[in-house]
N, C-alpha and C positions, 0 to 999 in steps of 0.2 A: 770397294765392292759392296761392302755394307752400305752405305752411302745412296749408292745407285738402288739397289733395292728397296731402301725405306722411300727414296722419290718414286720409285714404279709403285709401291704399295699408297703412299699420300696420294696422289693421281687417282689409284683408281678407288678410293675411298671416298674423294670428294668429286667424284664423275658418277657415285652411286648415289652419291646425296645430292647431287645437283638434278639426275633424271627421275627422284622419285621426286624434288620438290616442281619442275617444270611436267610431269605427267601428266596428262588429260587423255579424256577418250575420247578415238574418231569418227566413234556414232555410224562407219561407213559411208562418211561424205567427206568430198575436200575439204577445204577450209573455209571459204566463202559460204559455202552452201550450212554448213555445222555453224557458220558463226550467227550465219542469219534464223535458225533452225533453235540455236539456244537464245537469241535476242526475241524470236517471236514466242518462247513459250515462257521468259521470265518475265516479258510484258503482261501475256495473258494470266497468269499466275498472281503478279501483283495487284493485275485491275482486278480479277475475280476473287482469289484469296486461295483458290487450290485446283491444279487440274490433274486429270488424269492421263500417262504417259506410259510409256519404257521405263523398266525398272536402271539403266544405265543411262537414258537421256535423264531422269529425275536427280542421277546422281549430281551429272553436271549441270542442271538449272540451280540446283541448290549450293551450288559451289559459287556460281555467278550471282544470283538472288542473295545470299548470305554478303556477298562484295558491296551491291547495292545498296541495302540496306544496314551495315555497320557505318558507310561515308554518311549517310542521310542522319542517321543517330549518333552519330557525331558531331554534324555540323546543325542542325536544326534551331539550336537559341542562338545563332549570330546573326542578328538583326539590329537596329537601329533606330531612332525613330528620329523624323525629319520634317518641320513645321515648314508651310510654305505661303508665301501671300498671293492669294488669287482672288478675281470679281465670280459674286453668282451673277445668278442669270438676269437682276434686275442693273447690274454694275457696280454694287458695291462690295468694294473691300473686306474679303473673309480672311479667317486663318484655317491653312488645313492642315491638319496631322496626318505623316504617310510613315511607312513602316517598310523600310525598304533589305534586304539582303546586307548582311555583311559579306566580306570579300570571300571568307573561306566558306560560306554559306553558299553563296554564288556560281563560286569554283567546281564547287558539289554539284550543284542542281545541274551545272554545264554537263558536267561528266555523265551523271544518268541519263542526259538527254540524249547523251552520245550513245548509250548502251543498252536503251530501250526506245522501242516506236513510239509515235505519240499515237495514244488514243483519245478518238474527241466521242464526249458523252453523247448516247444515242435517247430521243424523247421517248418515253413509253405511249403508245396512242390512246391511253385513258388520260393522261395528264395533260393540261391544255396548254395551248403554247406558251401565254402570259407567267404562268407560274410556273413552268421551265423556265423560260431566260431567268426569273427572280431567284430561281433555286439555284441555275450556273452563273447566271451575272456573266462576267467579263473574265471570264477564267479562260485562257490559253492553251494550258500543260496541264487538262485534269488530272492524270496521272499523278506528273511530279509534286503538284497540288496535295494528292491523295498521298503518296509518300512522306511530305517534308511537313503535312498538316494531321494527319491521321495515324501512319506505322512509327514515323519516328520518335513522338512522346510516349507512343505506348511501349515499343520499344526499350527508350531509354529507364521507364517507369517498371521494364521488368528485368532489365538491368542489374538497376538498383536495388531493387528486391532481391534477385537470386547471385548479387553478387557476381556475376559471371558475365563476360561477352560471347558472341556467335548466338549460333543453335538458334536462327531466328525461323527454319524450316524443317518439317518433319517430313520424312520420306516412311510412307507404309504400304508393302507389298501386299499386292490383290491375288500373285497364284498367275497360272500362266495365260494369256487370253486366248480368245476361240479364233483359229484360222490359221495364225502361225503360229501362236505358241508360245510368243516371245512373252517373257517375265517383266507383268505390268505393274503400277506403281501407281500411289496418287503421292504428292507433293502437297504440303499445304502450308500456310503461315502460322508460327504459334507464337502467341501474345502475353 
């Protein structure tokens, strides 16, 4: 009899600890809709560096944003470098230096691509076009670019300093907003 009760009490000790480690909020949307809802604002969040939202949608950007960003500062020095023989443009034989992805680097950049939209950089109309393309060049993934070139040294740079992982986003409540009411929030990155 003891037996059986310590099983009913293990059960539902590890059924308590399983639903609070798999809990998320459902924001009031199914699940497509909430998934696309936190993938368009932890994009926007990381292109821009902080937006302002629902004090429970901020919870969970910063839950997924925080996901993002530990894989990227993690993986960011696995790289390589790889000489190759190619002709310039008059035909003769050079050597090029390229710098390519290590695998767990790779593996990374695949995943965020999975878990954020791509954003392609917009030209400001005072900048000309010439010195746009020179300033993007041949960049694909400015995002992931900006992530694995820009948050993840700095990142890991304050790391090191503070000794600690996570907490790479701060959530500060603004008070209730005008109209509904609902308790809004800005989100932002902190370096």
């Amino acid at each position: 009899m003891f037996a059986l009760l310590f099983r009913i009490w293990a059960f539902v000790q590890f059924y308590e600890v399983l639903k609070n480690i798999m809990q998320q909020r459902k924001l009031g949307r199914n699940t497509t809709q909430r998934m696309a809802l936190l993938k368009n604002q932890v994009t926007q969040l990381l292109w821009h560096g902080r937006i302002e939202t629902t004090y429970h949608r901020a919870k969970e950007v910063q839950r997924y944003a925080d996901q993002i960003l530990c894989l990227a500062q993690s993986t960011w020095q696995d790289t390589y470098k790889k000489t190759e023989n190619r002709r310039n443009a008059k035909g003769q034989p050079i050597q090029v230096e390229i710098i390519n992805d290590g695998p767990k680097k790779l593996n990374a950049r695949r995943a965020i691509m999975a878990r954020v939209y791509d954003i392609q950089e917009v030209r400001p109309q005072e900048e000309p076009y010439d010195a746009f393309k020179a300033r993007v060049g041949d960049i694909r993934h400015p995002l992931i670019e900006k992530i694995f070139n820009d948050y993840a040294p700095r990142i890991a740079n304050r790391s090191t300093r503070l000794n600690a992982k996570g907490g790479y986003t701060r959530v500060l409540k603004m008070g209730p907003r005008r109209g509904d009411n609902a308790e809004s929030a800005i989100i932002e990155l902190v370096f």
